[in-house]
C-alpha positions as CSV (number, residue, x, y, z in Angstrom):
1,X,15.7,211.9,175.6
2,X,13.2,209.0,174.5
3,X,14.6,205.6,174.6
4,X,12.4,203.2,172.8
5,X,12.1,200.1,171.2
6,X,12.8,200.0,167.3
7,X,13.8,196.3,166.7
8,X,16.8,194.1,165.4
9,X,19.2,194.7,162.8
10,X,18.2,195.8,159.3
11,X,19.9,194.1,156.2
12,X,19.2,196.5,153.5
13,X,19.2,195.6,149.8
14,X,17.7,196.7,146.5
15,X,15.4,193.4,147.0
16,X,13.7,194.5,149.9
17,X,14.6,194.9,154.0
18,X,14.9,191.4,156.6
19,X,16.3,191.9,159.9
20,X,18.6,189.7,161.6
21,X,17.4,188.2,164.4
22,X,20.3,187.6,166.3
23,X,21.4,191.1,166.2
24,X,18.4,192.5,168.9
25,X,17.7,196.3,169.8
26,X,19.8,196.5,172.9
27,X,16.7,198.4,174.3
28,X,15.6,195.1,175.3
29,X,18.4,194.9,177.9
30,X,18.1,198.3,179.6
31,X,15.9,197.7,182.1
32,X,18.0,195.1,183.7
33,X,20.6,196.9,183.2
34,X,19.2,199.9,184.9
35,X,18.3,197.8,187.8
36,X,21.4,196.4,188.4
37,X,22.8,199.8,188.5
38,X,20.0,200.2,191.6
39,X,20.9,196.8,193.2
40,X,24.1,197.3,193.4
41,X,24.4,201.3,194.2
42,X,24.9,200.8,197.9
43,X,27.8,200.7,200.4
44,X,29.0,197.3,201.1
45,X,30.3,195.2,204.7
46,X,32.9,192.6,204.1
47,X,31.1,189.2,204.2
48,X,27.7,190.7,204.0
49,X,25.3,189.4,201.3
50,X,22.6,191.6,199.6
51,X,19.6,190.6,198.0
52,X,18.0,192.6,195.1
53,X,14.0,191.4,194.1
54,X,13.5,193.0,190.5
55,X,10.2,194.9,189.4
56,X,7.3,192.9,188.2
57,X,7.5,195.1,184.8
58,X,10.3,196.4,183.1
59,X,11.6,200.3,184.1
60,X,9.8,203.1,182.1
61,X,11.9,204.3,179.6
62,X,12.3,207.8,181.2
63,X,13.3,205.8,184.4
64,X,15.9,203.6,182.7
65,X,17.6,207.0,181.0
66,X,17.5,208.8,184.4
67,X,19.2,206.0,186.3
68,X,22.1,205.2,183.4
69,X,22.5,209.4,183.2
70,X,22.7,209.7,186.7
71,X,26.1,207.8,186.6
72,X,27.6,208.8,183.7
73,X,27.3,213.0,183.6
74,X,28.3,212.5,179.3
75,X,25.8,210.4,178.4
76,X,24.1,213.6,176.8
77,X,27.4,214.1,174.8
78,X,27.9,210.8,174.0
79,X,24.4,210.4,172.7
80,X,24.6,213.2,170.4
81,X,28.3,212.1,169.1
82,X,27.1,208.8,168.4
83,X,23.7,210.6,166.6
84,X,26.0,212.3,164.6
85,X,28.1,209.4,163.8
86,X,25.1,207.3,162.7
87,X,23.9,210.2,160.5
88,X,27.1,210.7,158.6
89,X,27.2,206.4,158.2
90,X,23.3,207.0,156.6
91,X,24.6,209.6,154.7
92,X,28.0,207.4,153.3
93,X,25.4,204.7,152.9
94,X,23.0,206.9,150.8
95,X,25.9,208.0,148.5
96,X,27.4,204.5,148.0
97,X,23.7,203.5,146.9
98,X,23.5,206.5,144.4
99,X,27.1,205.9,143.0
100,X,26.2,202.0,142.5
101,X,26.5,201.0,138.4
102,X,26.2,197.1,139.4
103,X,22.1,198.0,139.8
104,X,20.0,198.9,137.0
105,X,17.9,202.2,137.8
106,X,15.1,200.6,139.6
107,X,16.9,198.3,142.1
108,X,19.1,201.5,142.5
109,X,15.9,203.7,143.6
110,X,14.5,200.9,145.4
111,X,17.7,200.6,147.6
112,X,17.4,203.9,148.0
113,X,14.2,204.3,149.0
114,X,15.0,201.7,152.0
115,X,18.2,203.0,153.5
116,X,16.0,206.1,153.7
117,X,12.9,204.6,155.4
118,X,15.3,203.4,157.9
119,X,17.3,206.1,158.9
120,X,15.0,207.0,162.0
121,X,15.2,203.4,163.0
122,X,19.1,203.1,162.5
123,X,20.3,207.1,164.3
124,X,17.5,204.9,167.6
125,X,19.1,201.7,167.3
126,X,22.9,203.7,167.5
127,X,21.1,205.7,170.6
128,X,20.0,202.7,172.4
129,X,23.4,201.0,172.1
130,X,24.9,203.9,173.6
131,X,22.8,204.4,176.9
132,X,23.4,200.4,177.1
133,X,26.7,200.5,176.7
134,X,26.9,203.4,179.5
135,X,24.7,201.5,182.0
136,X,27.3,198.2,181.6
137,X,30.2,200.1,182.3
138,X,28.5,202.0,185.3
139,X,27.4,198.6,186.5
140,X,31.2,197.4,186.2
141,X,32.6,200.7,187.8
142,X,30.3,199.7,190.7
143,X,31.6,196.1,190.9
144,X,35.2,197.7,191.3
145,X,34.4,200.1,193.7
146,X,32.1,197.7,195.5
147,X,35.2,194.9,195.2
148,X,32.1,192.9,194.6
149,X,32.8,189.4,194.3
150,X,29.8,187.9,192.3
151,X,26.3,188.4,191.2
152,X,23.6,185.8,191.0
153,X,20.6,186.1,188.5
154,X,17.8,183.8,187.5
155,X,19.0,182.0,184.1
156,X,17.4,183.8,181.5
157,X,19.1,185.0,177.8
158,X,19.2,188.3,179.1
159,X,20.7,188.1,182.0
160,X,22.9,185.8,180.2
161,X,23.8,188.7,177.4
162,X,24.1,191.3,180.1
163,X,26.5,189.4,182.7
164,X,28.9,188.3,179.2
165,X,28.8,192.5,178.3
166,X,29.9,193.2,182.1
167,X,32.5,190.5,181.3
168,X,33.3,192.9,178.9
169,X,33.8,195.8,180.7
170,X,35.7,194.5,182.9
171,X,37.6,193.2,181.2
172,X,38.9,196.6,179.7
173,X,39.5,198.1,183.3
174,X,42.8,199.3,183.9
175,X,44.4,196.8,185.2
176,X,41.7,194.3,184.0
177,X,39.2,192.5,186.2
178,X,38.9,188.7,185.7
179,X,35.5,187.0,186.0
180,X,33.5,183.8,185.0
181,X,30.1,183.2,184.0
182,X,29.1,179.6,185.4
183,X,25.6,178.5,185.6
184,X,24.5,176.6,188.5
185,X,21.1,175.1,190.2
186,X,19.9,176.2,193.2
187,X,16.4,175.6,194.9
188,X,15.0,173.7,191.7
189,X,16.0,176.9,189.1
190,X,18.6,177.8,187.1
191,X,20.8,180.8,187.9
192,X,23.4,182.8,186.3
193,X,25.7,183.8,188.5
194,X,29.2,186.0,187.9
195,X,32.4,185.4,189.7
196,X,34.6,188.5,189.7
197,X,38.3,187.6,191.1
198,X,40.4,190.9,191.7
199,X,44.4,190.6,192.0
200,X,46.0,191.3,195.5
């Protein structure tokens, strides 16, 4: 399994393909998602306080998948089911485009011709939003476990994105886990930091 970058979201006409920009590959998260996974993967004391220092470089992509996998034993399954659910939206997509009688022949062809040019880029986009969406819910499996009560991080966007998808998660535990994102200064730098509260 090859996880790679492939880029934001494609808006696909019969003019021509722009990407959205606010809709990133959510590759670009899995490395800090993969090392949150090692940071907190650990047995924990009551009132003890751990301290994580990340990699200078982002996780190989081979690293990232093997970290992710190793806590979710589907991952394989859920990889190929969302492959295959990708590929039946590229085929919907494809038919919707040759059934179209609002384009003239051209724009038709041309549309065409772009959902299929995409079509690797799309089924690795799905793939990379799967293994993300794994790692985030391994990472909020751990905070349960762990009865973690919070997690600092430097202030940057995508620690920011990550911590509001673990937010997520949680969120969706049965019963729910509450948490807060607040964003504090400490030492001269900006952190990130998120409180979990769990209900006695």
């Amino acid at each position: 399994m090859l996880l790679k970058y492939v880029g934001p979201k494609p808006l696909i006409s019969a003019h021509g393909v722009s990407f959205d920009l606010n809709k990133e590959d959510k590759f670009v998260y899995l490395s800090i998602v993969a090392e949150l996974i090692q940071a907190l993967d650990h047995n924990y004391q009551a009132d003890e306080r751990y301290t994580y220092l990340t990699m200078a470089k982002p996780l190989s992509p081979e690293k990232i998948y093997k970290i992710i996998a190793d806590k979710d034993n589907k991952l394989p399954m859920e990889i190929k089911e969302r492959q295959s659910v990708a590929e039946t939206e590229f085929q919907d997509e494809l038919q919707r485009a040759r059934k179209n009688k609002v384009l003239c022949d051209e724009e038709r062809e041309v549309l065409i011709r772009n959902i299929e040019l995409l079509h690797t880029y799309q089924i690795n986009r799905a793939v990379n939003k799967t293994v993300y969406y794994a790692g985030i819910n391994a990472i909020a499996n751990e905070i349960k476990q762990g009865h973690i009560d919070y997690i600092n991080a430097p202030m940057f966007p995508k620690f920011l994105h990550v911590f509001h998808s673990i937010q997520g998660a949680l969120s969706k535990m049965h019963p729910p886990i509450d948490s807060v994102i607040d964003i504090h200064e400490h030492g001269g730098l900006l952190n990130v930091r998120l409180n979990i509260t769990f209900k006695n």
